[in-house]
ZABADREN-132411 format. One line per field, with one value per residue (C-alpha): residue number from 1; x, y, z. Coordinates in nm, 2 decimals. Example, Ala and Ser with C-alpha at 12.3 -4.5 7.8 and 13.67 -1.06 7.14 Angstrom:
2
num: [1  2]
u: [1.23  1.37]
v: [-0.45  -0.11]
w: [0.78  0.71]
END
This chain:
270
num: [1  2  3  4  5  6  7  8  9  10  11  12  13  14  15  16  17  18  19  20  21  22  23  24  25  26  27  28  29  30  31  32  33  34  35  36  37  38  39  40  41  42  43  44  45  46  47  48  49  50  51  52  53  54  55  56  57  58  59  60  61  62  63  64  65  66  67  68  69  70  71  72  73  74  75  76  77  78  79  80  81  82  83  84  85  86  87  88  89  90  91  92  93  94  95  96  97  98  99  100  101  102  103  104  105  106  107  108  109  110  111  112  113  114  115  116  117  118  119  120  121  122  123  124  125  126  127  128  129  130  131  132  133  134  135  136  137  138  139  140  141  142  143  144  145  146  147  148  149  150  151  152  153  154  155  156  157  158  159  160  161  162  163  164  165  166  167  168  169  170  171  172  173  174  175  176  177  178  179  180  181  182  183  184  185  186  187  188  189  190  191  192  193  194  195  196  197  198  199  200  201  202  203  204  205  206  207  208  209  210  211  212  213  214  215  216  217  218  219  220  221  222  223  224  225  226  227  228  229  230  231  232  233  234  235  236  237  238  239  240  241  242  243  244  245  246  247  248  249  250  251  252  253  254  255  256  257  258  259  260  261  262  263  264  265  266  267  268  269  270]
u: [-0.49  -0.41  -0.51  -0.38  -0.65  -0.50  -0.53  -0.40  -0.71  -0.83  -0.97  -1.33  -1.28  -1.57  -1.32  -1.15  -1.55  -1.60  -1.28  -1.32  -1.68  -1.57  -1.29  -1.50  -1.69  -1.38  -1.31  -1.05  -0.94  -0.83  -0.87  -0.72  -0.70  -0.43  -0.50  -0.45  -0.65  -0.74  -0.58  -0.27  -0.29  0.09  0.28  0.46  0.69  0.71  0.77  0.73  1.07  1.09  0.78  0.57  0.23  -0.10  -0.38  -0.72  -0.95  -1.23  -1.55  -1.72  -2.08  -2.09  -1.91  -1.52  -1.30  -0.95  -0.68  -0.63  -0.33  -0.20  0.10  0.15  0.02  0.37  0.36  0.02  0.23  0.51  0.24  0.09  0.44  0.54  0.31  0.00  -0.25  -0.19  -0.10  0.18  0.05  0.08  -0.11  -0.10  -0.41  -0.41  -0.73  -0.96  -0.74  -1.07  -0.87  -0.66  -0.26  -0.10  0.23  0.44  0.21  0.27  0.58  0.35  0.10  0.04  -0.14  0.12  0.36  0.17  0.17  0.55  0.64  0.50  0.72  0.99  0.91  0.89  0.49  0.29  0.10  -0.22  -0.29  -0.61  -0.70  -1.06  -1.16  -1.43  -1.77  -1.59  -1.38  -1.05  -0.68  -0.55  -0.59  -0.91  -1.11  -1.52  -1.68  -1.90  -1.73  -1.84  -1.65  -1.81  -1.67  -1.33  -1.34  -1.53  -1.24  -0.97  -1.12  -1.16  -0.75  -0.71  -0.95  -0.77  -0.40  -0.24  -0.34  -0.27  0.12  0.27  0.65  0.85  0.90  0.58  0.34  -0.01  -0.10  -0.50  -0.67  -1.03  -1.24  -1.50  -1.87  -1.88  -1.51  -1.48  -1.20  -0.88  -0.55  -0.21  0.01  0.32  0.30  0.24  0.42  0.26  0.29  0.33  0.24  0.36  0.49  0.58  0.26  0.29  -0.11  -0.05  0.22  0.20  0.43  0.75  0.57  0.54  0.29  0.30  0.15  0.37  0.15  -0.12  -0.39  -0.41  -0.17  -0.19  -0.05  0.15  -0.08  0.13  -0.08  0.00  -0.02  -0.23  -0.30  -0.42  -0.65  -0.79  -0.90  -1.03  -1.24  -1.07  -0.91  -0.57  -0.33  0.07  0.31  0.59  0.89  1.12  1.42  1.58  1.91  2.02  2.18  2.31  2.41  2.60  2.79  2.86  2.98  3.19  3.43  3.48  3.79  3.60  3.94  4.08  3.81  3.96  4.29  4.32  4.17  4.47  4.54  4.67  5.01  5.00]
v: [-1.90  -1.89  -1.53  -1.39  -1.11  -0.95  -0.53  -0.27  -0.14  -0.48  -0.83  -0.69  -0.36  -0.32  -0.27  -0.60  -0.74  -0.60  -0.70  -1.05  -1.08  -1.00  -1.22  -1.51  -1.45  -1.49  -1.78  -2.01  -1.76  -1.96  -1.73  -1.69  -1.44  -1.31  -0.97  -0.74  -0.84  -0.44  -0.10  -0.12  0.20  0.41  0.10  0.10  -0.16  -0.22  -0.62  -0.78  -0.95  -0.97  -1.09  -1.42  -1.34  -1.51  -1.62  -1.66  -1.85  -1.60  -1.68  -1.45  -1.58  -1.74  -2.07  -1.92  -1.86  -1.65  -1.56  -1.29  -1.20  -0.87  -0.86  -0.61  -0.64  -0.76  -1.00  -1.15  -1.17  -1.41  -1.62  -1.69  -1.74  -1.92  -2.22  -2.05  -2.19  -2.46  -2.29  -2.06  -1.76  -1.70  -1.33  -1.09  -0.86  -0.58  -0.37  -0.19  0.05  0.29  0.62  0.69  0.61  0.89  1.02  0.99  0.88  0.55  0.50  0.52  0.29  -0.05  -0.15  -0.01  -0.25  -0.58  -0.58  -0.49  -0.76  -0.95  -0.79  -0.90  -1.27  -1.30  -1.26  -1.04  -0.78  -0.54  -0.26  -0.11  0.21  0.38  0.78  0.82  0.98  1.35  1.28  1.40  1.43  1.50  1.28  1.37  1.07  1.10  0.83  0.67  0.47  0.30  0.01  -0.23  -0.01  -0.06  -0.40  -0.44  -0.30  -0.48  -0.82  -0.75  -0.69  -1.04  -1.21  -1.06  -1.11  -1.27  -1.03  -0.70  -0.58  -0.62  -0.62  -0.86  -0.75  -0.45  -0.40  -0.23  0.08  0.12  0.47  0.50  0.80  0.86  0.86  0.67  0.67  0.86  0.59  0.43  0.58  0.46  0.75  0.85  0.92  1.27  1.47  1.51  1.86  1.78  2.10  1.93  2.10  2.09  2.18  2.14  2.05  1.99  2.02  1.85  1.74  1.77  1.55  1.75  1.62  1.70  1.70  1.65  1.55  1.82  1.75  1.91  1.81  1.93  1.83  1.97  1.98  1.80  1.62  1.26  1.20  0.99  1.31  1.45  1.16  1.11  1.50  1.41  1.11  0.90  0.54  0.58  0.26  0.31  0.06  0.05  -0.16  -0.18  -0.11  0.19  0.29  0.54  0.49  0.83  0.91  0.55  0.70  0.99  0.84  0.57  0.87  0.96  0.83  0.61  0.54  0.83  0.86  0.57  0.78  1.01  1.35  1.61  1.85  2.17  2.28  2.59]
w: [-0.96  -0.57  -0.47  -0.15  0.02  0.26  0.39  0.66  0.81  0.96  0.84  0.95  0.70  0.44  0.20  0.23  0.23  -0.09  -0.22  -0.09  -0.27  -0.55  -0.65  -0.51  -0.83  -1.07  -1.22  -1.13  -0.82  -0.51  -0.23  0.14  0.31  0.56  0.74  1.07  1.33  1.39  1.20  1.11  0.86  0.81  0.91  0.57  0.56  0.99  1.05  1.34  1.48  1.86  1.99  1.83  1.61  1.71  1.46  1.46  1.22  1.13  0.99  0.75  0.76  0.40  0.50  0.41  0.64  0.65  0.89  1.14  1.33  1.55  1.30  1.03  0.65  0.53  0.80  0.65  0.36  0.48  0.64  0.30  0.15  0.45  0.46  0.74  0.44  0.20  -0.16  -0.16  -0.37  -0.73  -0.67  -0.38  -0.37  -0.11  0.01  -0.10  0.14  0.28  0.14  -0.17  -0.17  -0.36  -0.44  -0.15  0.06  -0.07  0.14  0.44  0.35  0.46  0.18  -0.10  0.14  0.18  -0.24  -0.19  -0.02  -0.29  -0.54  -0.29  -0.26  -0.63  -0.69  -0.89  -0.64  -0.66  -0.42  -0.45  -0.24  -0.25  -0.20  0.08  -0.10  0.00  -0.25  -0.01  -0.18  0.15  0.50  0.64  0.56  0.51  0.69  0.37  0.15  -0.19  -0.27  -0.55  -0.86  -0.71  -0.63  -0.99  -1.11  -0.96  -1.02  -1.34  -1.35  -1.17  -1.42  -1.71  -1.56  -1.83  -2.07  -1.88  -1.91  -1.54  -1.61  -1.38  -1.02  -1.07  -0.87  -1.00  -0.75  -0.79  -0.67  -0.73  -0.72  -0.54  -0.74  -1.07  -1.27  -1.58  -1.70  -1.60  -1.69  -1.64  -1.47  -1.28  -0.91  -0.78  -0.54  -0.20  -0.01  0.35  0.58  0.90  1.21  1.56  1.80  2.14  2.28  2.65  2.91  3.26  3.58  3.31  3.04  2.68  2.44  2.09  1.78  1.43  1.12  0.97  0.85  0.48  0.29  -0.10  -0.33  -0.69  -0.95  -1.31  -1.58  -1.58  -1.22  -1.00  -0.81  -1.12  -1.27  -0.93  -0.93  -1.27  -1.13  -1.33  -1.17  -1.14  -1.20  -1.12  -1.19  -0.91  -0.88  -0.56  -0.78  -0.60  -0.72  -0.88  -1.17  -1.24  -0.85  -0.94  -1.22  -1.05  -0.70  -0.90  -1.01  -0.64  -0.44  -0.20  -0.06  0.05  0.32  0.46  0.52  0.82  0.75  0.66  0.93  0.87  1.03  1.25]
END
């Protein structure tokens, strides 16, 4: 199986090391390994179109080698599929992100989005995110992370990939807790409460500068969520799919005259 490593904090992340380690030790796992020359954490789904990427051969000290460029994590994930090494992926594995991806945050994340763009191209993806040894739920990341039970974890997904039910066109979201896990449970994802607001932190010669995003967000508290089985200490695996329509906003649009908002808009006659 041709693996694909890649991450959004950087190819030189302890995260990605463990990660990398790990699937070494599978069987039959072909690995390369794309990833961000530096941080590239919240990009989300941000490609890089107007200016040409550079790469770098990287060694890591135990006679591999992998990839780094200053593009974004889906950008790692077109060079794969895109011919940068020599076997187009059959698996895209992205992480160990250092902090969890939950609810909505996964919108944000780089990492959720380098698996993405796996689901895109037609391959099966794994995003694998990891709680500092705080244990946050919100953004405030510790600064000691423990990575081996995660990337344990997740290799053991890729060695038993045939067996483990990923739908066509899912993705498998993977938040580990921080300390030893409970258990694994498959859930839905949570809904993140943002407490975000406009602060202005210094004025000068006309220039305003502000700050937008706080820093404690919570989050709703519902059983079956990935908020929920994280606070548990339990790993939590979401499947995810890049399906998004509506299908009842569908059915109730298609009863709407589309048409007549191609008409003039009535006037009323004084």
């Amino acid at each position: 199986m041709n693996v694909l490593l890649t991450n959004d904090d950087g190819i030189q992340a302890l995260g990605l090391g463990a990660m990398r380690r790990a699937l070494l030790d599978v069987p039959g796992v072909d690995l390369a390994v794309i990833a961000p020359d530096g941080n590239r954490s919240a990009s989300g789904r941000s490609i890089t179109t107007r200016a040409p990427l550079s790469v770098t051969e990287v060694e890591f000290g135990d006679g591999t080698v992998g990839y780094a460029t200053d593009g974004t994590p889906v950008d790692c994930v077109r060079f794969a599929a895109l011919g940068l090494v020599e076997k187009e992926p059959d698996l895209i594995v992205s992480g160990i992100n250092h902090g969890a991806n939950l609810g909505d945050d996964i919108t944000y994340s780089g990492t959720v989005a380098a698996a993405l763009e796996g689901i895109v191209l037609g391959i099966p993806a794994i995003a694998v995110s990891q709680q500092s040894r705080r244990g946050e739920m919100d953004f405030r990341l510790g600064d000691r992370f423990d990575f081996e039970q995660a990337a344990g974890f997740a290799a053991r997904v890729v060695e038993e990939l045939e067996d483990v039910p990923m739908p066509e066109s899912t993705l498998l979201n993977i938040n580990c807790p921080a300390g030893d896990a409970r258990g694994a449970r498959t859930c839905r994802l949570g809904k993140r409460i943002y407490r975000d607001r406009l602060e202005l932190t210094e004025e000068r010669g006309g220039r305003r500068v502000y700050r937008i995003y706080g820093d404690d967000p919570g989050y709703h508290e519902e059983d079956g969520t990935d908020f929920a089985a994280i606070a548990d200490g339990c790993i939590a695996v979401t499947p995810l799919h890049f399906d998004l329509n509506d299908a009842a906003g569908m059915e109730a649009l298609g009863g709407f005259d589309l048409d007549r908002l191609l008409r003039p808009a009535a006037r009323e006659v004084e």
